[in-house]
Short mmCIF file of the C-alpha atoms (twelve columns), coordinates in Angstrom:
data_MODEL
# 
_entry.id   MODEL 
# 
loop_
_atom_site.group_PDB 
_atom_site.id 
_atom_site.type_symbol 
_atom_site.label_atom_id 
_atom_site.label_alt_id 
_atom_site.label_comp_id 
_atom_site.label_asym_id 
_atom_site.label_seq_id 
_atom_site.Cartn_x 
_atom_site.Cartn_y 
_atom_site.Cartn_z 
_atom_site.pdbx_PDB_model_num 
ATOM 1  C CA . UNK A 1  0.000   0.000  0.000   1 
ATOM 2  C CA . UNK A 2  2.680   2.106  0.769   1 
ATOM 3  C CA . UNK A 3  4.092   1.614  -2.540  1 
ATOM 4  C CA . UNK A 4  0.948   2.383  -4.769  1 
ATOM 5  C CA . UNK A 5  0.209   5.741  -2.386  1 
ATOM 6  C CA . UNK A 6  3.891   6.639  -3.687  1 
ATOM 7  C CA . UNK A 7  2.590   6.335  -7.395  1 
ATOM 8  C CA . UNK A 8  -0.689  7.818  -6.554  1 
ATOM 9  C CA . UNK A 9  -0.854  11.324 -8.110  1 
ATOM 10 C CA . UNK A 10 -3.683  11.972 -5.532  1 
ATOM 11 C CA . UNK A 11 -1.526  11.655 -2.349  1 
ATOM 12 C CA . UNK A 12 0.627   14.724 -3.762  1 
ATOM 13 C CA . UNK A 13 -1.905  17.138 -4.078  1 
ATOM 14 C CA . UNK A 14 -1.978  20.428 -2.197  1 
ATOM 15 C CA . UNK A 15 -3.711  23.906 -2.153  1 
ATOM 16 C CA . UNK A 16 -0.648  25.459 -4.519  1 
ATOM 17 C CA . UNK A 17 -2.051  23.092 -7.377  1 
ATOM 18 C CA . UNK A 18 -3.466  25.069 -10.549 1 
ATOM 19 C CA . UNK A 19 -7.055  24.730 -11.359 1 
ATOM 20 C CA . UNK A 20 -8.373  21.673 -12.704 1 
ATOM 21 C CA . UNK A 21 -10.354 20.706 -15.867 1 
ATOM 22 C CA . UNK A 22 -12.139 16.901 -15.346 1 
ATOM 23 C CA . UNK A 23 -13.982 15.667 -17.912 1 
ATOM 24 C CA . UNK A 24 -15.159 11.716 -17.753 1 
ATOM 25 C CA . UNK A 25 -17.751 9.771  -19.806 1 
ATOM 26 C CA . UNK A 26 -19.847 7.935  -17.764 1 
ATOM 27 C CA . UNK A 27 -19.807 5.084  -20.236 1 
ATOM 28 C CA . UNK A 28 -15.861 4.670  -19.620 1 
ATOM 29 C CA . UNK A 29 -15.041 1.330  -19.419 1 
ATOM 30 C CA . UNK A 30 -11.417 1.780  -19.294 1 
ATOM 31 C CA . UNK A 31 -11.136 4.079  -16.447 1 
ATOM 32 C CA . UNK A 32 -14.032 3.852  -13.773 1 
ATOM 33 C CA . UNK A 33 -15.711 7.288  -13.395 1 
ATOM 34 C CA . UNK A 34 -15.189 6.849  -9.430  1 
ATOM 35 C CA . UNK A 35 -11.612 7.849  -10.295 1 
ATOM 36 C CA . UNK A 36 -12.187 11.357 -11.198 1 
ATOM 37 C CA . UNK A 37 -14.831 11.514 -8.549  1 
ATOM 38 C CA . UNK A 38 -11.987 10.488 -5.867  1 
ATOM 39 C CA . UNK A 39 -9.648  13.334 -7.332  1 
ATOM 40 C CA . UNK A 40 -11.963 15.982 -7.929  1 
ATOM 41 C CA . UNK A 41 -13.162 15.504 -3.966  1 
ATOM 42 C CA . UNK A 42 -9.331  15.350 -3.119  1 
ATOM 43 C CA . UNK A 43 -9.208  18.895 -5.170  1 
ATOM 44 C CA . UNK A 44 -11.910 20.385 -3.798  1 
ATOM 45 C CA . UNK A 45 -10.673 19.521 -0.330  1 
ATOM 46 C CA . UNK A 46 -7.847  21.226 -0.629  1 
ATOM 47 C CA . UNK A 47 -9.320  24.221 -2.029  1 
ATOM 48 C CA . UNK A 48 -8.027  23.797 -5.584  1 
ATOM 49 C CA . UNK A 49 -10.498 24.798 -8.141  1 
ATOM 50 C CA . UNK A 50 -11.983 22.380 -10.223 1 
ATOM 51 C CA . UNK A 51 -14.253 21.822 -13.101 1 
ATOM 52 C CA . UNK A 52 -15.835 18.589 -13.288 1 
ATOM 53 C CA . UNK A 53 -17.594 17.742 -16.197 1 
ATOM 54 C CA . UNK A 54 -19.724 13.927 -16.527 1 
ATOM 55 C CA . UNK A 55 -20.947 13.003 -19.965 1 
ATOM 56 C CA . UNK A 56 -23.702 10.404 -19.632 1 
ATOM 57 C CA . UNK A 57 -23.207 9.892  -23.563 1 
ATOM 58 C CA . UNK A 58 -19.510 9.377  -23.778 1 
ATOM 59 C CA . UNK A 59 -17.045 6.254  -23.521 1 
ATOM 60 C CA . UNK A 60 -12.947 6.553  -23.350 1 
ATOM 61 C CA . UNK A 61 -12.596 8.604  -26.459 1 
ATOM 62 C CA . UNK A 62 -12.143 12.204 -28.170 1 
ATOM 63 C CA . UNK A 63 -13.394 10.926 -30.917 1 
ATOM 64 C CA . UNK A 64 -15.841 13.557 -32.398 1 
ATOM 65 C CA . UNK A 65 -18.993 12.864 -33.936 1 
ATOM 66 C CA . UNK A 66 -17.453 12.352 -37.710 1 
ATOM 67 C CA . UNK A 67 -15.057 10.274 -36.445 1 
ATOM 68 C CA . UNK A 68 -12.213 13.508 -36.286 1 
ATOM 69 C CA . UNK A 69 -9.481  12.632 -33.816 1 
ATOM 70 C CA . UNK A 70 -10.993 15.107 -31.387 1 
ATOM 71 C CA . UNK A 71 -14.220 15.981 -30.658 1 
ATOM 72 C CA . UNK A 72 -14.398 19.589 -31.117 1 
ATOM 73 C CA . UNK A 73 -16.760 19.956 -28.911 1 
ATOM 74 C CA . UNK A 74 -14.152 19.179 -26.164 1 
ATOM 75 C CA . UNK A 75 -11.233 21.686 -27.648 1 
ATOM 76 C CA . UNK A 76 -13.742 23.917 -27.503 1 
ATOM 77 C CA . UNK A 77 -14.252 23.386 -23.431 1 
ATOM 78 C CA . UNK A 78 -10.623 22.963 -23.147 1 
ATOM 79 C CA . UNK A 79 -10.082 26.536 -24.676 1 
ATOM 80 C CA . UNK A 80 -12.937 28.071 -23.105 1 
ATOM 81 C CA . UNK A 81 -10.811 26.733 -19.561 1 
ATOM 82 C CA . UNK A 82 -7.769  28.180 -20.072 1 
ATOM 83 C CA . UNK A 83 -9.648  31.409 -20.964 1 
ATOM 84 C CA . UNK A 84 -11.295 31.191 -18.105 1 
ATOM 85 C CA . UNK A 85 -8.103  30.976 -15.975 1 
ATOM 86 C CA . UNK A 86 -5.957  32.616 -18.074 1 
ATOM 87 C CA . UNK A 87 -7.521  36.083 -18.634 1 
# 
């Protein structure tokens, strides 16, 4: 245990952290959505801002809807992010 809370990107976070974009299909079969839930509560804890976005609709991909390499849809909320914090 002590070994995997080493590798665990969770156990290093602190209030200095920048703010955080999440976004998780719920259809993820790859990555259980209880993952991002367990970091976003670990952010919000420690008062690092967070944005946590759950797509009922969407697996593990960026694919967008004509099969482009990236949704964009979801450049679009990653620009719209960094504007937010950037500006």
């Amino acid at each position: 245990m002590e070994l995997a809370n080493l590798v665990n990107p969770i156990s290093y976070i602190d209030s200095s952290d920048p703010p955080f974009l999440i976004y998780h299909g719920e259809l993820d079969d790859s990555v259980l959505i209880s993952q991002s839930e367990l970091l976003a509560e670990k952010l919000e804890e420690n008062k690092v801002s967070v944005t946590f976005i759950k797509n009922p609709d969407s697996g593990h991909s960026t694919k967008g809807p004509e099969s482009e390499l990236f949704d964009p849809a979801l450049i679009e909320m990653g620009m719209d992010f960094f504007d937010s914090v950037f500006k």
